[in-house]
Each structure stands twice: as structure tokens, then as C-alpha cells.
C-alpha positions, 0 to 999 in steps of 0.5 A: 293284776290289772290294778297293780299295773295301774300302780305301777304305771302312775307312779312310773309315769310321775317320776318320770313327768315329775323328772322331765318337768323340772329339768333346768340349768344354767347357761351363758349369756351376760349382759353388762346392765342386766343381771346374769341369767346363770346368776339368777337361776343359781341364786333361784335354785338356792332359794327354792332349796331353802323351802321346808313347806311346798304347794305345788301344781303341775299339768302335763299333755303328753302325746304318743305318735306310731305308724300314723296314730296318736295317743294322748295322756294328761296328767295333773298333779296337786302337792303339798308338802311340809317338813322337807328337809326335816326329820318331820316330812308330810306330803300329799299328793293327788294325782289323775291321769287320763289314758284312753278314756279313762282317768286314773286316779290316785292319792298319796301320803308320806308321814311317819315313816310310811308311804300311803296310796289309794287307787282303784279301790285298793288302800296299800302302804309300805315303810320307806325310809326319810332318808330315801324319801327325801333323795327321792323328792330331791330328785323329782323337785330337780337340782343344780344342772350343769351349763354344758347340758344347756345351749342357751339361757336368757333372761327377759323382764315380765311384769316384775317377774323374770322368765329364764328361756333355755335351750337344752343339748338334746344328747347331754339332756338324754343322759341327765335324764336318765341319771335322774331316774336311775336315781330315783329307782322308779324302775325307770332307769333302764328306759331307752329313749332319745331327747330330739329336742329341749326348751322351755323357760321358768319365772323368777318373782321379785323375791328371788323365787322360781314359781313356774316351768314350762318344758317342752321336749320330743323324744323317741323311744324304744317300746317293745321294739317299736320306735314311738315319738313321744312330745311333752309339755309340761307346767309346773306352778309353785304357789306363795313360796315361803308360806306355811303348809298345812297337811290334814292326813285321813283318819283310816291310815291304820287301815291301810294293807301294807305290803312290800315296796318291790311288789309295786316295783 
């Protein structure tokens, strides 16, 4: 029981970090000598969306507040991914949360029409669906947000780099979230939390790329009937976009236990 909870947890958490993580949008700022934010993100999202093969790291610090006691999760993630978008779909991903003294560890594989995972000692499997899959990667990578989500965006030089900086409405980003999550069918989608507050910013290289995000929100949330202030920074590093990636799956897959999806909620 315990480790199934553990299951249950780490992938609950990750699609919802992975969903808060790469929230953006456009906004609707404009200068007349400088390219226009929306533009540039909408031509960045284009580009990204365009990307078969992904190296992608992200870190998140979570810290939960009630009653004047504080408890911190850290979570990082490593993906590869190649084939997306394509019948021929690989990913890997290797996950290590830390909770209360512990980390939590976990590995995943998606390859030939089954979902691999090891945690706690325990190798499980069950087939899922490359259409389903793929909505699910789509929605956890984030998409096109609308502008009325968003209050602000800007646009800054840096290096040759450019940082988009966004300020999200706190009311339209609680209910895009919760869309998204409701779409990846995480079991998440019934959770009852408030975004307070949304920003953060994402770097466009000179290829026309995003490959960094930086979010910070505060939200509240309903947990057993008690209020909980929750704030969450996340990073996400998306590494020599447009390169090939290279997946090398373990050579014990055939011994993984398979089981049924629902039994992992």
C-alpha cells in the first residue's frame, strides 16, 4: 500500500509541476523598433512544436505552509524524448523527489505501446495508448495560452538571448490549470486550489527556440479541509534544441509486472 501511494504521488505531483512549469502565454505590449513579445513567443511556441527529439531538465522547490509550519518538496526531473509527434515515440525519464527526509525515486519508459516504471523496488508496466500518450506529453510540454490569461509581457535582450517576463491573472490561470490537468487525467483534475499569484519569464535563443522557463506562483489549496499556502518555483532547461536524441531502453522490460492503469490511478 505504501508504495502504491508513492506511485500514485510522484506522478501526481509531476503532472502537476510539469503542468505549472511551463504555463505561458502571450501578452500585449509592442514596441515600434523591437519585435513584439506576443510574436515572439507565438513564433517560439511554433518552433518548439516542431521538435521530434527533447533533452529536457527541470527543477522545482515547492514549499507547503499551515498553521505556521512549513514543509519543502524538491523535485528534478531528466527527459529524453525522441519521436514525438510520431508513431515511433521513446521517452525516458528520471524523476527524484524529496519529501520529509526522503527521496523518492522513480524511472519511466515509453516505448512500443507500453508505460515502464521503477520505484521503490517494484518494476510495473501497462499499455497505453500513442494517441493518448502523445495528448498527454502535449499537455505536460504546455501550448499556445491565450492573451487574456496573461496581464503582462515583455521583452528584454540578454546576450543574444531574449527573456519574455509575464504576469498571469491570478483567476484565468487557476482555471487554465486546471483544465490542463483535467486533461491529462492524472486524477488531478478534481483539485481545489487558487492561484494568488503568477510570473515568471522564458528565454528565446537566437534560433528562435524557448530554452529555459522560470515560474513562480502562490497558490492555496483545499487539503483535507485545511487551507494550505503552497509556493512554487520551477525551472525548466530545454538542452541544444533540434539535436538528436538517443534513447538506450533497459534490456529487462520483458520482466516488468504489468498491471492495470487504474490500479495506479
Amino acid at each position: 500500500m505504501k508504495r502504491r501511494t508513492e506511485n500514485k504521488m510522484g506522478k501526481r505531483i509531476l503532472a502537476g509541476i510539469c503542468c505549472i512549469g511551463l504555463l505561458t502565454a502571450a501578452g500585449c505590449s509592442q514596441n515600434q523598433e523591437e519585435p513584439d513579445p506576443q510574436e515572439l513567443y507565438q513564433a517560439a511556441v511554433e518552433k518548439n512544436g516542431e521538435l521530434t527529439d527533447l533533452d529536457m531538465t527541470m527543477g522545482t522547490k515547492m514549499t507547503l505552509e499551515q498553521a505556521g509550519e512549513t514543509v519543502d518538496i524538491d523535485m528534478n526531473v531528466d527527459m529524453l524524448m525522441s519521436g514525438y509527434n510520431t508513431s515511433d515515440l521513446q521517452y525516458q525519464m528520471e524523476t527524484t523527489t524529496s519529501l520529509l527526509g526522503q527521496n523518492i525515486e522513480m524511472t519511466a519508459f515509453y516505448a512500443d505501446g507500453y508505460y515502464y516504471m521503477e520505484t521503490s523496488g517494484q518494476k510495473l508496466k501497462y499499455p497505453y495508448d500513442l494517441e493518448a500518450i502523445t495528448e498527454q506529453v502535449e499537455n505536460s510540454m504546455g501550448g499556445t495560452v491565450s492573451s487574456e490569461a496573461m496581464t503582462e509581457l515583455t521583452a528584454e535582450k540578454e546576450g543574444e538571448n531574449t527573456r519574455l517576463t509575464f504576469t498571469g491573472d491570478p483567476e484565468k490561470m487557476t482555471n487554465y490549470t486546471k483544465e490542463i490537468l483535467s486533461n491529462m487525467q492524472t486524477g488531478t483534475e478534481t483539485a481545489d486550489f487558487t492561484i494568488e499569484k503568477a510570473g515568471g519569464s522564458y528565454l528565446i535563443n537566437p534560433d528562435g527556440y524557448y530554452i529555459e522557463s522560470n515560474v513562480d506562483m502562490d497558490l492555496l489549496m483545499n487539503i483535507s479541509g485545511s487551507e494550505v499556502s503552497v509556493n512554487t518555483k520551477t525551472t525548466s532547461t530545454l538542452k541544444d534544441p533540434g539535436k538528436k536524441v538517443e534513447i538506450t531502453l533497459p534490456e529487462d522490460l520483458s520482466s516488468y509486472t504489468e498491471v492495470s492503469q487504474d490500479l495506479l490511478g
